[in-house]
C-alpha positions as CSV (number, residue, x, y, z in Angstrom):
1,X,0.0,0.0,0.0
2,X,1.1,3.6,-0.5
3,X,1.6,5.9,2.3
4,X,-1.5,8.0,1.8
5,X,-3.4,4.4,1.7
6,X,-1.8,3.5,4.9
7,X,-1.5,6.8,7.0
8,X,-5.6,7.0,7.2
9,X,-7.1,10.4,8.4
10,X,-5.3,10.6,11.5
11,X,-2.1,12.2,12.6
12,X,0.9,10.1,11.5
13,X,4.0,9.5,12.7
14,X,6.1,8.3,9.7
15,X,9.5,6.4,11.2
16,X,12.6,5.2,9.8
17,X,12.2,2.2,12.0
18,X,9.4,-0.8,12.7
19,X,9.2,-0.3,16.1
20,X,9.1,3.8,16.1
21,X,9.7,5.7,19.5
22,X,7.4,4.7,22.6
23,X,5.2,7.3,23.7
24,X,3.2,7.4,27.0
25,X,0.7,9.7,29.1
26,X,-0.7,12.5,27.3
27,X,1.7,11.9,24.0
28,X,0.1,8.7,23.5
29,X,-3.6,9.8,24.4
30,X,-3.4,12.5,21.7
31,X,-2.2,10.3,19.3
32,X,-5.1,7.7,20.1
33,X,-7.6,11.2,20.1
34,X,-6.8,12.2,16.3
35,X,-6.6,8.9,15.1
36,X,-2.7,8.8,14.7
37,X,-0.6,5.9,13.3
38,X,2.7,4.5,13.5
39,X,4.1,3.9,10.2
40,X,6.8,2.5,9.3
41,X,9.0,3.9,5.8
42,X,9.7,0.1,5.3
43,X,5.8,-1.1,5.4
44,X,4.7,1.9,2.9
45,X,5.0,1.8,-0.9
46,X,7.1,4.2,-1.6
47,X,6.4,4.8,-5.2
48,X,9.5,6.8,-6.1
49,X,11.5,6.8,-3.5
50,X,10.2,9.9,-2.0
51,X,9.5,9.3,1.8
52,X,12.5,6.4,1.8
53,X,15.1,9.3,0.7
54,X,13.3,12.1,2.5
55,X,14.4,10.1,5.7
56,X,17.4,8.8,4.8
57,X,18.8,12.1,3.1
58,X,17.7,14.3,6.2
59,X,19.0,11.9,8.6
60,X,15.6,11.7,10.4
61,X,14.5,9.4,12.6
62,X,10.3,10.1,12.5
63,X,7.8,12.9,11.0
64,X,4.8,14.2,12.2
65,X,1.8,14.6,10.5
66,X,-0.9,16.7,11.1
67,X,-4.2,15.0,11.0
68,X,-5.2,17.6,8.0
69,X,-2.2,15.7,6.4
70,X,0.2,18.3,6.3
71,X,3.7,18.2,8.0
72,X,4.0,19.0,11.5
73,X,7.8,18.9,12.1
74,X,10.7,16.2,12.1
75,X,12.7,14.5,14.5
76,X,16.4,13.6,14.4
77,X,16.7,11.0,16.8
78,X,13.7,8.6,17.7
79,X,14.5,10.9,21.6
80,X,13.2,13.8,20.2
81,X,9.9,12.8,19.3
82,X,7.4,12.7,22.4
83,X,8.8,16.6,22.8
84,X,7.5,16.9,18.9
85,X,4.1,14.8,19.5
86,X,4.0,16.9,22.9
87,X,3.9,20.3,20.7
88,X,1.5,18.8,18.1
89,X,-0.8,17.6,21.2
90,X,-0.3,21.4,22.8
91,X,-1.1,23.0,19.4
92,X,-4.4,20.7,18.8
93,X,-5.4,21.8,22.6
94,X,-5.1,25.4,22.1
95,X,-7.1,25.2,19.0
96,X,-9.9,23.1,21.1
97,X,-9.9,26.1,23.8
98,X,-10.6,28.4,21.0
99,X,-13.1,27.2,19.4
100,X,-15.0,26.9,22.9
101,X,-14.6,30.3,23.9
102,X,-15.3,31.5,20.4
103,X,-18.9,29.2,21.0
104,X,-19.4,30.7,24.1
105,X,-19.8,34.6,22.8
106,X,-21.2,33.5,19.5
107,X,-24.5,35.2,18.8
């Protein structure tokens, strides 16, 4: 399957490695919230090359997709990426707050 087949409508975490980085707590109940996946370069299609190089060439160990699917950041070492899932799940939260106090003093 491709990548757009396999990463759903969730946010995605593409890795450069089957297992991909453990995340707990709050990191891991966002994840579960938006529907995110673990998905490993190696169990995509990569029609072209494109992801497999785009990991390999920027020395990266994971990226994050937002669940609209566009690019959230990238992570250099498998280490770094519960503090990039923990801005992703920080971003989504104050985007939740706004939109309640937005319905709040809506007409």
């Amino acid at each position: 399957m491709g990548f757009d087949d396999v990463r759903g409508t969730g946010g995605t975490l593409l890795t450069r490695t089957t297992t991909g980085p453990r995340l707990d707590g709050p990191d891991a109940d966002c994840r579960t919230a938006v529907g995110g996946r673990v998905v490993p370069v190696v169990e995509t299609e990569d029609v072209g090359g494109t992801y497999g190089e785009f990991v390999a060439d920027d020395e990266l160990a994971a990226i994050l997709y937002r669940p609209d699917p566009r690019v959230f950041g990238a992570a250099a070492e498998e280490s770094a990426v519960p503090a990039l899932q923990g801005g992703l799940r920080d971003r989504l939260a104050a985007v939740a707050d706004v939109r309640a106090e937005r319905a709040l003093v809506a007409p």
